[in-house]
PDB file with one MODEL, atoms N, CA, C and O in Angstrom:
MODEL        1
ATOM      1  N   UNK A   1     -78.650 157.454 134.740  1.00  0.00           N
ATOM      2  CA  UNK A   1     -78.830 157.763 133.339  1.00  0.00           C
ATOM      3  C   UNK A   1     -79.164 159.251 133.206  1.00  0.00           C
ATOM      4  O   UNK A   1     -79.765 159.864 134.088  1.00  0.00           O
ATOM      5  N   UNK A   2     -78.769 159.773 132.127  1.00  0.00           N
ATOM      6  CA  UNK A   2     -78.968 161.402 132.108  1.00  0.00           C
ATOM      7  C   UNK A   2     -79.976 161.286 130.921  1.00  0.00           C
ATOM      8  O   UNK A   2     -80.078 160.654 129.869  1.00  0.00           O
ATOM      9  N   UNK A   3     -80.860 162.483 131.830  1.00  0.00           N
ATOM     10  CA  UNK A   3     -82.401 162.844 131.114  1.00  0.00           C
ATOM     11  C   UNK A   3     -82.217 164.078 130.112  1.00  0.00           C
ATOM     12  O   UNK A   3     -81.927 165.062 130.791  1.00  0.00           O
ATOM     13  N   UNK A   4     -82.285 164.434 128.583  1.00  0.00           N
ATOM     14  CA  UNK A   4     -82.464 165.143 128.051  1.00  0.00           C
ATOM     15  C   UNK A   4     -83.584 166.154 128.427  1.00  0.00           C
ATOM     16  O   UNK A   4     -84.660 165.643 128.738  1.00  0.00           O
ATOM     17  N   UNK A   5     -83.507 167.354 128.443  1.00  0.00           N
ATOM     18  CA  UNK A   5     -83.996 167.976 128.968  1.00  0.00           C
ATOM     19  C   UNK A   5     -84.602 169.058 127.757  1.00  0.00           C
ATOM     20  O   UNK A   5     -84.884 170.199 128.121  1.00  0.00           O
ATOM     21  N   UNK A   6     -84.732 168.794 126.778  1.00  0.00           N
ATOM     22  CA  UNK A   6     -84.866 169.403 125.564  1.00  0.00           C
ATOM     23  C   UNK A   6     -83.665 169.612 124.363  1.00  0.00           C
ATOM     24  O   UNK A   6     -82.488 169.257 124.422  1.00  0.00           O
ATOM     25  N   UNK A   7     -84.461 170.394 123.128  1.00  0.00           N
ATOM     26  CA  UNK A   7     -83.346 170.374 122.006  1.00  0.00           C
ATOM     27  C   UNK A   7     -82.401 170.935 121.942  1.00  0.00           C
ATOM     28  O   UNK A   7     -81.576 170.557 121.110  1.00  0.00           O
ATOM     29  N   UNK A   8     -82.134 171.969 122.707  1.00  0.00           N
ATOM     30  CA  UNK A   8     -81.038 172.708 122.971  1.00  0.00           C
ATOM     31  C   UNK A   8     -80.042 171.790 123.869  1.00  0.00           C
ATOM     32  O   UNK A   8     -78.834 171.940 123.687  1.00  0.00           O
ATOM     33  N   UNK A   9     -80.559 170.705 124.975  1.00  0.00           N
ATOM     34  CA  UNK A   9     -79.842 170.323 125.650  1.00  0.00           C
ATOM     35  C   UNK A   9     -79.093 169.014 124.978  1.00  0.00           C
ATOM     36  O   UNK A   9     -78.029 168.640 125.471  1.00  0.00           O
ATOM     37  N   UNK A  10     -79.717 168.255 123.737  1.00  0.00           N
ATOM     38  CA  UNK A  10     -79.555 167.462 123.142  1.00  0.00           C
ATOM     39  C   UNK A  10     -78.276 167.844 121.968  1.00  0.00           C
ATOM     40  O   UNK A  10     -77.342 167.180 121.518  1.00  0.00           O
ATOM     41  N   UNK A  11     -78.613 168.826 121.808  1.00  0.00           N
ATOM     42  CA  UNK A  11     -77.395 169.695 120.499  1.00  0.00           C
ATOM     43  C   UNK A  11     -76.003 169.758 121.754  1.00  0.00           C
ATOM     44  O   UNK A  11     -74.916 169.270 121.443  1.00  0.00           O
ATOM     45  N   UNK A  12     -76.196 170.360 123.050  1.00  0.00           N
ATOM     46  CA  UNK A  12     -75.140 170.295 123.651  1.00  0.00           C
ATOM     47  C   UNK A  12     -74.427 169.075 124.037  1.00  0.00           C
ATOM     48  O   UNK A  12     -73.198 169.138 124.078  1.00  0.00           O
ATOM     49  N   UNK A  13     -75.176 167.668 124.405  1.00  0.00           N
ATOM     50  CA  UNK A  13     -74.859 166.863 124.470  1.00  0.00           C
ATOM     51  C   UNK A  13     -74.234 165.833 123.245  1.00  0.00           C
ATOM     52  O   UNK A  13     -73.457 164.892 123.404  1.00  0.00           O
ATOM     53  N   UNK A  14     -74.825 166.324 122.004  1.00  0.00           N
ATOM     54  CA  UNK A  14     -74.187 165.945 120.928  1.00  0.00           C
ATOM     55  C   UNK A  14     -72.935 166.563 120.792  1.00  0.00           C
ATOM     56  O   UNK A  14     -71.870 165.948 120.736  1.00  0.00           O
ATOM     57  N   UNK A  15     -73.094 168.053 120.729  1.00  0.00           N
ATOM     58  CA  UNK A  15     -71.763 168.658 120.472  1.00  0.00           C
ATOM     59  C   UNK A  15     -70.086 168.032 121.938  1.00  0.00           C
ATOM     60  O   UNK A  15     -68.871 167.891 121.802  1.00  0.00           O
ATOM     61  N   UNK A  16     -70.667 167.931 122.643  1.00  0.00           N
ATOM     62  CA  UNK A  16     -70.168 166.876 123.491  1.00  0.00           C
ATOM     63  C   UNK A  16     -69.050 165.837 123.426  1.00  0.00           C
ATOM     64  O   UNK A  16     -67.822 165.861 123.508  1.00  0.00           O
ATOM     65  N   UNK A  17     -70.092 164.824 123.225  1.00  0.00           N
ATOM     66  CA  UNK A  17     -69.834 163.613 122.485  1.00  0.00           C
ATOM     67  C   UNK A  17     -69.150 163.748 120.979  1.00  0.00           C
ATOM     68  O   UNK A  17     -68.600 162.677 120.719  1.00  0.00           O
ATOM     69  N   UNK A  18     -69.014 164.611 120.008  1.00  0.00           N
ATOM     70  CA  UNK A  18     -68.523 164.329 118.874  1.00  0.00           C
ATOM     71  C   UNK A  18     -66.916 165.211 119.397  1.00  0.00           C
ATOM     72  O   UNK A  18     -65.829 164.825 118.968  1.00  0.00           O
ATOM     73  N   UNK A  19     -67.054 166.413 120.371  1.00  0.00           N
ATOM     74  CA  UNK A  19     -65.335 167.127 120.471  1.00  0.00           C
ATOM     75  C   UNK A  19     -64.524 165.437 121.564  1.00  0.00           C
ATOM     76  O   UNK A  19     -63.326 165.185 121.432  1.00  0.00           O
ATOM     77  N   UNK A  20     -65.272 164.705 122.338  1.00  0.00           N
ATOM     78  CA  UNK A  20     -64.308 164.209 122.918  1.00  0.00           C
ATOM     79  C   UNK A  20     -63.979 162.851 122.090  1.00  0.00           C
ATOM     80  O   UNK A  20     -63.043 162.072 122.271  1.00  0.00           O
ATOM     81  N   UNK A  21     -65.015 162.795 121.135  1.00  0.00           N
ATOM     82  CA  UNK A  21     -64.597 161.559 120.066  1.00  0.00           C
ATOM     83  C   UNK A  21     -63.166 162.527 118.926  1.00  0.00           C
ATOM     84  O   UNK A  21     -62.053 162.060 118.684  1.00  0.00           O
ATOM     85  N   UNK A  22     -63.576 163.576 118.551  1.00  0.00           N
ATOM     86  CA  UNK A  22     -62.677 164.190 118.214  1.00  0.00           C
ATOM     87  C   UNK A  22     -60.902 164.080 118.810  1.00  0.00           C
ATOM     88  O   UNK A  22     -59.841 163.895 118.212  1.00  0.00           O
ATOM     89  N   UNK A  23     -61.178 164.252 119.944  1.00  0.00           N
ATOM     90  CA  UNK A  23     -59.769 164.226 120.622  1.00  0.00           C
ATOM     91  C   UNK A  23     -59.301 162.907 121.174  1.00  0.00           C
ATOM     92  O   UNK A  23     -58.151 162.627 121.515  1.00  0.00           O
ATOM     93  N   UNK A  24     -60.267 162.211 121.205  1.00  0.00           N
ATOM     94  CA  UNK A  24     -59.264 160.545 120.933  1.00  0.00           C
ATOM     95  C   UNK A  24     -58.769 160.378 119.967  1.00  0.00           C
ATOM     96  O   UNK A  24     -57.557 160.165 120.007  1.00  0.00           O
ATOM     97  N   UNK A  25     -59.431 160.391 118.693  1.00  0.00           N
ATOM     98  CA  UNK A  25     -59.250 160.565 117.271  1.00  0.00           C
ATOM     99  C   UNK A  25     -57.439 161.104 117.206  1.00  0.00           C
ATOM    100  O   UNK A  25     -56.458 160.442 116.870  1.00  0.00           O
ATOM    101  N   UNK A  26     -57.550 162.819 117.763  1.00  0.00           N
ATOM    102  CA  UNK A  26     -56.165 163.243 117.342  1.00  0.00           C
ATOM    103  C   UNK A  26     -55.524 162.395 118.708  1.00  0.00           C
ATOM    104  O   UNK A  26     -54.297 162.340 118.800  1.00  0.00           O
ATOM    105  N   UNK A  27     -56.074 161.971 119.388  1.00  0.00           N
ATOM    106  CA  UNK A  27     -54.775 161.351 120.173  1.00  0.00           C
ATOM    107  C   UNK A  27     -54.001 160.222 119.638  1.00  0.00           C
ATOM    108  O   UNK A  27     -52.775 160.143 119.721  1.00  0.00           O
ATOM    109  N   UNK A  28     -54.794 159.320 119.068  1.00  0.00           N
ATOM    110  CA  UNK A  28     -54.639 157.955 118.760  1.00  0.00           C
ATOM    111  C   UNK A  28     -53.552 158.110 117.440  1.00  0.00           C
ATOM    112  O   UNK A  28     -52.520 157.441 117.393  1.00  0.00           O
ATOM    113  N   UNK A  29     -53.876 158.933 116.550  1.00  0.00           N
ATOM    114  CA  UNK A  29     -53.188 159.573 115.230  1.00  0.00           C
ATOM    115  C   UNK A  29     -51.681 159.835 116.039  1.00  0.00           C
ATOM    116  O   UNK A  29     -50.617 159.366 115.636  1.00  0.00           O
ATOM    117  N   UNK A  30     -51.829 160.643 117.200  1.00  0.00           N
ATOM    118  CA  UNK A  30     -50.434 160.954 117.582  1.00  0.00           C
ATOM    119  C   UNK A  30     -49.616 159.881 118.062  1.00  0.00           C
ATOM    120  O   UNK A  30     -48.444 159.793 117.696  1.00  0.00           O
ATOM    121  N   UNK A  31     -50.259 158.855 119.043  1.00  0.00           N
ATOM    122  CA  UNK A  31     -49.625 157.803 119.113  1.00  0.00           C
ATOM    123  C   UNK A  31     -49.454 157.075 117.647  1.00  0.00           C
ATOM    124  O   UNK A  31     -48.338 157.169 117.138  1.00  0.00           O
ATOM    125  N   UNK A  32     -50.016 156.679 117.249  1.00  0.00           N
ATOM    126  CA  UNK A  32     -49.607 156.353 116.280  1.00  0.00           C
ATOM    127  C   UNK A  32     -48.621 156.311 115.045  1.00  0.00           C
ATOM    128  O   UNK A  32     -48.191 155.510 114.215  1.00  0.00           O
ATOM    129  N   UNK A  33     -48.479 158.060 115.520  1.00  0.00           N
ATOM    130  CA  UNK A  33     -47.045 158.770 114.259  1.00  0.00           C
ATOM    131  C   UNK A  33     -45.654 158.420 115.610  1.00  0.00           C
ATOM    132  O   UNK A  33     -44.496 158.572 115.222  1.00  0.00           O
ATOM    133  N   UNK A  34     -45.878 157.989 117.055  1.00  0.00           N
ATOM    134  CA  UNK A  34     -44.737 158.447 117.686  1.00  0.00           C
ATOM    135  C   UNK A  34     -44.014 156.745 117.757  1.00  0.00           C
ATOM    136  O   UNK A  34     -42.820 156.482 117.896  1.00  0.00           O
ATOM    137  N   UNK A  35     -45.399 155.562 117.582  1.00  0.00           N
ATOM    138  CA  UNK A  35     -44.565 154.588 116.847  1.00  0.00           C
ATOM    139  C   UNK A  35     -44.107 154.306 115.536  1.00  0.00           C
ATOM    140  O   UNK A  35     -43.156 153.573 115.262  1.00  0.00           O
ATOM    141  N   UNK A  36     -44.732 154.840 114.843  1.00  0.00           N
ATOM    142  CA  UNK A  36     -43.460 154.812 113.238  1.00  0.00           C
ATOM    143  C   UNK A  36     -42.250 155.308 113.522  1.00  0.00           C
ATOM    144  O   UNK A  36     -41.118 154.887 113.288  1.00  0.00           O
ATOM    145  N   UNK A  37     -42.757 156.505 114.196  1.00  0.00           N
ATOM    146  CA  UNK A  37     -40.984 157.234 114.100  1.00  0.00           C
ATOM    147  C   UNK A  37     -40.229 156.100 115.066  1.00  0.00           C
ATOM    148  O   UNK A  37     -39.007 156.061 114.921  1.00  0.00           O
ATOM    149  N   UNK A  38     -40.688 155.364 115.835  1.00  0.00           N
ATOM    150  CA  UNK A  38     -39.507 154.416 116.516  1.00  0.00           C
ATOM    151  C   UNK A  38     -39.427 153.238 115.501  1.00  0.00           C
ATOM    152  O   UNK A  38     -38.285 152.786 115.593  1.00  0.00           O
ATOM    153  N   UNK A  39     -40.256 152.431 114.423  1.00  0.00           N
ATOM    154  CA  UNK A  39     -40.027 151.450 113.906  1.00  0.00           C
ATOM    155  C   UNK A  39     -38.623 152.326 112.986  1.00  0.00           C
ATOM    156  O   UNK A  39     -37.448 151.993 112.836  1.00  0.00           O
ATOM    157  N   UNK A  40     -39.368 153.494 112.526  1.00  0.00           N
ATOM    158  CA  UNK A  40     -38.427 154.281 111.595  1.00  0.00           C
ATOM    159  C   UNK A  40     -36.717 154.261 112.080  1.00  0.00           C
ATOM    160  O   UNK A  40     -35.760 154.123 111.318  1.00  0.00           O
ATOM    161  N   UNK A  41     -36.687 154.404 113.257  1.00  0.00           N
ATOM    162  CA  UNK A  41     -35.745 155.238 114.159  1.00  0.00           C
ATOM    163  C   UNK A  41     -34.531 153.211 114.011  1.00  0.00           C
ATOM    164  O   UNK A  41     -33.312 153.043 113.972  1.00  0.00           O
ATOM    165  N   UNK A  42     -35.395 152.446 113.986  1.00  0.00           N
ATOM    166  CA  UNK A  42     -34.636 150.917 114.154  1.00  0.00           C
ATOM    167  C   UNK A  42     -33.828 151.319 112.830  1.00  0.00           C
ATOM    168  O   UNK A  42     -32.650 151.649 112.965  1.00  0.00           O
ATOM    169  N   UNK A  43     -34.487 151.303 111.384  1.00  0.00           N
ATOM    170  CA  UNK A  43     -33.580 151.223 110.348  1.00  0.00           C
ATOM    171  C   UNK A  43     -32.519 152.174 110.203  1.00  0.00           C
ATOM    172  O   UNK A  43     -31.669 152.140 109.313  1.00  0.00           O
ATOM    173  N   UNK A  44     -32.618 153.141 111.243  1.00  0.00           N
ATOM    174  CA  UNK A  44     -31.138 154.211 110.678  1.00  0.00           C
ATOM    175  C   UNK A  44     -30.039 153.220 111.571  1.00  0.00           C
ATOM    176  O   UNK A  44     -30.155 152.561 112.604  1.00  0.00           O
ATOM    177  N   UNK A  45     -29.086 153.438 110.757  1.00  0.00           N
ATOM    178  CA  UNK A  45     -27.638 153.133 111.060  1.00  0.00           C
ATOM    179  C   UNK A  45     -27.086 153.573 112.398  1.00  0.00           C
ATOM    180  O   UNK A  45     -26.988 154.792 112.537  1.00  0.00           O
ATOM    181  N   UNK A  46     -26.591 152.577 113.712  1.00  0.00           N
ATOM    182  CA  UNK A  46     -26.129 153.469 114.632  1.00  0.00           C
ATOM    183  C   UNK A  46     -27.165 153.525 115.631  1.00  0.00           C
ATOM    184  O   UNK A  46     -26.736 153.609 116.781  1.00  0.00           O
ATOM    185  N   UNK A  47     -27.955 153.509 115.546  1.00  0.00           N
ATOM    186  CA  UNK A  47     -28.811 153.405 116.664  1.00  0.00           C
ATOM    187  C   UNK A  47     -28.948 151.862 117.757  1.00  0.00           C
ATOM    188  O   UNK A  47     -28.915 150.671 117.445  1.00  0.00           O
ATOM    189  N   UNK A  48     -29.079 152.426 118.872  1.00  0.00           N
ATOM    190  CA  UNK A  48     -28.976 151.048 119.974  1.00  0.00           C
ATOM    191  C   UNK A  48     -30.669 151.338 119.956  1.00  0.00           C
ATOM    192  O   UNK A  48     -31.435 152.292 120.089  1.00  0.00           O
ATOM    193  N   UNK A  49     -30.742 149.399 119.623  1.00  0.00           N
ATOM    194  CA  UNK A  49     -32.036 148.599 119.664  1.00  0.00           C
ATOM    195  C   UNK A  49     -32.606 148.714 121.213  1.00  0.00           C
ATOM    196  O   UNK A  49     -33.801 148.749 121.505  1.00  0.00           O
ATOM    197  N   UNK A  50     -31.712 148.755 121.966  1.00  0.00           N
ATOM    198  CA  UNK A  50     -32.189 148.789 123.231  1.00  0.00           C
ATOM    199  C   UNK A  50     -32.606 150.383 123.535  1.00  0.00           C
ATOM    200  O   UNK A  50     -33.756 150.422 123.973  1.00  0.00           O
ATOM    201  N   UNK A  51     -32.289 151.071 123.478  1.00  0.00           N
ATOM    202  CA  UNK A  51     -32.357 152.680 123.234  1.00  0.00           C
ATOM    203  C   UNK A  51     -33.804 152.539 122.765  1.00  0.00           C
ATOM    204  O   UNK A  51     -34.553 153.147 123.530  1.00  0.00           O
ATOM    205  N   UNK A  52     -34.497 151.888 121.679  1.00  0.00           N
ATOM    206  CA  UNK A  52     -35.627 152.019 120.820  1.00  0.00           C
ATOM    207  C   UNK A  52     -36.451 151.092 121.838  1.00  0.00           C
ATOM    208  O   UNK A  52     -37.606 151.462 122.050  1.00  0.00           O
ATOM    209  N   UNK A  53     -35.951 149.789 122.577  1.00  0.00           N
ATOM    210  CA  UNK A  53     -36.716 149.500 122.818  1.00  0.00           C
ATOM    211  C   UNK A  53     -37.387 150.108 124.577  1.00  0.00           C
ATOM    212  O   UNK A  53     -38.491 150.045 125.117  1.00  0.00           O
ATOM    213  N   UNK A  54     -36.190 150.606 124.939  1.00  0.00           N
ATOM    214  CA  UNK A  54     -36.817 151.423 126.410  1.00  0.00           C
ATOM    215  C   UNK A  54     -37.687 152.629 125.729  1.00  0.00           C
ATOM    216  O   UNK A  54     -38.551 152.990 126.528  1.00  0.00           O
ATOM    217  N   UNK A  55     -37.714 153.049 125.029  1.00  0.00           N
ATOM    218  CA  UNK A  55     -38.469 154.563 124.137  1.00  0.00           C
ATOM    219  C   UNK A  55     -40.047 154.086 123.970  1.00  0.00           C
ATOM    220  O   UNK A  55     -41.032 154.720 124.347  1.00  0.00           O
ATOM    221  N   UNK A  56     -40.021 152.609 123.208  1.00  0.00           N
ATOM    222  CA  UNK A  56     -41.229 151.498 123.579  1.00  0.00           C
ATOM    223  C   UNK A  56     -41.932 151.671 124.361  1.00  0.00           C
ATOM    224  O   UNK A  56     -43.027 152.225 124.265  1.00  0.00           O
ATOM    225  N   UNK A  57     -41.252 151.071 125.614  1.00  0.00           N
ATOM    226  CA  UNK A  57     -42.000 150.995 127.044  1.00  0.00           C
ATOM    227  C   UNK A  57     -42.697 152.066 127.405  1.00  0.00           C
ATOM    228  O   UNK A  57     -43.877 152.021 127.752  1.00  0.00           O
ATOM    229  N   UNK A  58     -41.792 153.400 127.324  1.00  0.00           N
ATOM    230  CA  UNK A  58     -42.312 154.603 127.885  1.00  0.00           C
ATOM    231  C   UNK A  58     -43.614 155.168 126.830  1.00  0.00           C
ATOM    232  O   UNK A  58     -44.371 156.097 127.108  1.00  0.00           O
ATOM    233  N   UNK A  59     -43.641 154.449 125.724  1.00  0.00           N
ATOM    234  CA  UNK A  59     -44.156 154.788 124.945  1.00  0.00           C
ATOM    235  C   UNK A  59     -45.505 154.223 125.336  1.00  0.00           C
ATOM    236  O   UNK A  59     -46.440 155.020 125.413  1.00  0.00           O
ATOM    237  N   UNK A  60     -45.675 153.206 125.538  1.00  0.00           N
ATOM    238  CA  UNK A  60     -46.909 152.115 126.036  1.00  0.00           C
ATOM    239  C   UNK A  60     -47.371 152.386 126.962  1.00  0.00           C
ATOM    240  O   UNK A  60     -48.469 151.936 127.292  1.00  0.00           O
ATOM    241  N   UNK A  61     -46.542 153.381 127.833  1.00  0.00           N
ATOM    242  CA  UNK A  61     -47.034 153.360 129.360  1.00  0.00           C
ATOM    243  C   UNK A  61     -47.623 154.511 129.034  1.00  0.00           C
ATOM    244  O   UNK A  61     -48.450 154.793 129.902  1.00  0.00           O
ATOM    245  N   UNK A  62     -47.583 155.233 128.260  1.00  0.00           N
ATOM    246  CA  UNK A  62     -48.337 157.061 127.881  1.00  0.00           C
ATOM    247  C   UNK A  62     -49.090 156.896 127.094  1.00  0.00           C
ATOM    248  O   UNK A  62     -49.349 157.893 126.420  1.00  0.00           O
ATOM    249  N   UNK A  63     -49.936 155.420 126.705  1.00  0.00           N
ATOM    250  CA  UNK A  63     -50.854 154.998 125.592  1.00  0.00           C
ATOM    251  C   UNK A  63     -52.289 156.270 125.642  1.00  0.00           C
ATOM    252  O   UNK A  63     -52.760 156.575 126.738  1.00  0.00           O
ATOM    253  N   UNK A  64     -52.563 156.582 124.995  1.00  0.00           N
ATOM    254  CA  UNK A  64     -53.914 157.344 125.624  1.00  0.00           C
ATOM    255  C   UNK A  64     -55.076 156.212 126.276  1.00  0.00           C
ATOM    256  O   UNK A  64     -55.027 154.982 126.242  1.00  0.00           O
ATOM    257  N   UNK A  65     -55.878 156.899 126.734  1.00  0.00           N
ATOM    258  CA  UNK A  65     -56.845 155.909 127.845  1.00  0.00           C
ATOM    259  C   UNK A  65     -57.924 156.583 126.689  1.00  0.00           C
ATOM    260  O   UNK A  65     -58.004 157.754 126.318  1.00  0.00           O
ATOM    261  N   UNK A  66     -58.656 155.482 126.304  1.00  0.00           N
ATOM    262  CA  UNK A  66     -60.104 156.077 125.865  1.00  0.00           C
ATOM    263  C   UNK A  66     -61.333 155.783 126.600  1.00  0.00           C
ATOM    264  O   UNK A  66     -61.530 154.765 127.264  1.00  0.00           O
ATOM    265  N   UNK A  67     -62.417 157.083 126.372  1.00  0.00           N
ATOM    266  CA  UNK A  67     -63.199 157.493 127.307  1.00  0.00           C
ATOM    267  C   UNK A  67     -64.523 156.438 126.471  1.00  0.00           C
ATOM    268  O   UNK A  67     -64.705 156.370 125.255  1.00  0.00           O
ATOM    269  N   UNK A  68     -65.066 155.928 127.226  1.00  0.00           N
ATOM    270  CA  UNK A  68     -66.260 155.551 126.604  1.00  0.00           C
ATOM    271  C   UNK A  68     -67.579 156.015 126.864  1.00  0.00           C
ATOM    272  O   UNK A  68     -67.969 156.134 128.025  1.00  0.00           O
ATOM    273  N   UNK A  69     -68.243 156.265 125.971  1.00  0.00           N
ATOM    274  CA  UNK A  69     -69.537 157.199 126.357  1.00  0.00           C
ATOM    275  C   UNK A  69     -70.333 156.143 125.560  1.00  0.00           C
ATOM    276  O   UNK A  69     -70.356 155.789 124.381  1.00  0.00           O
ATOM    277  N   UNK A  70     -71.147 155.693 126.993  1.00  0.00           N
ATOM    278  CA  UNK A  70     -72.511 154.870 126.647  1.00  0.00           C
ATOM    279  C   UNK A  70     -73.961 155.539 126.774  1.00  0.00           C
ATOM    280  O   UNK A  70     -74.230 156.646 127.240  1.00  0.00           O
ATOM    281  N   UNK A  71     -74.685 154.734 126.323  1.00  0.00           N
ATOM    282  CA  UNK A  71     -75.901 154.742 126.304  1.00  0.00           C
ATOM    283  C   UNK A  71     -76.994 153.695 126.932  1.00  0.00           C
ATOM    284  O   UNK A  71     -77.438 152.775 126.245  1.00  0.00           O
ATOM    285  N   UNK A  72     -77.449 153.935 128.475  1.00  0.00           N
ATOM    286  CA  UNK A  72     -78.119 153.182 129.010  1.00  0.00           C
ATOM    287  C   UNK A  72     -79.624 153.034 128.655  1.00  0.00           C
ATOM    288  O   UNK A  72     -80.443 153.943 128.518  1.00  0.00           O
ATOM    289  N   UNK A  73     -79.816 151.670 128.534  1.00  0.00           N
ATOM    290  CA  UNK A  73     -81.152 151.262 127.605  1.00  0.00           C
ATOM    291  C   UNK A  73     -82.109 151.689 128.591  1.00  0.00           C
ATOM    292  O   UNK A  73     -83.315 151.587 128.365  1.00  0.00           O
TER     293      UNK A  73
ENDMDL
END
């Protein structure tokens, strides 16, 4: 368990914790816009379903990993 070591060290550890909640945040947003554009990508005309659905896979397999930051009692 990590010992705060004062208020300065507590502001750093906050500031911390809120940039890497931050960047799941924009990660998750990005996954998120890169499956619309494939649900999107099904309704145009001309496009192979299979094409969309290997784009899927690769898509799932590059999911972001989220970091979890606990707090031991």
């Amino acid at each position: 368990m990590a010992r705060i070591h004062g208020p300065r060290h507590l502001e750093e550890l906050l500031h911390t914790v809120r940039k890497v909640q931050r960047n799941q945040q924009d990660m998750m947003k990005a996954h998120a816009a890169r499956r619309r554009a494939l649900g999107e990508m099904l309704q145009r005309p001309g496009v192979d379903p299979m094409d969309v659905a290997r784009a899927e896979v690769a898509l799932n397999h590059a999911a972001p990993v989220l970091t979890v930051l606990r707090r031991d009692g």
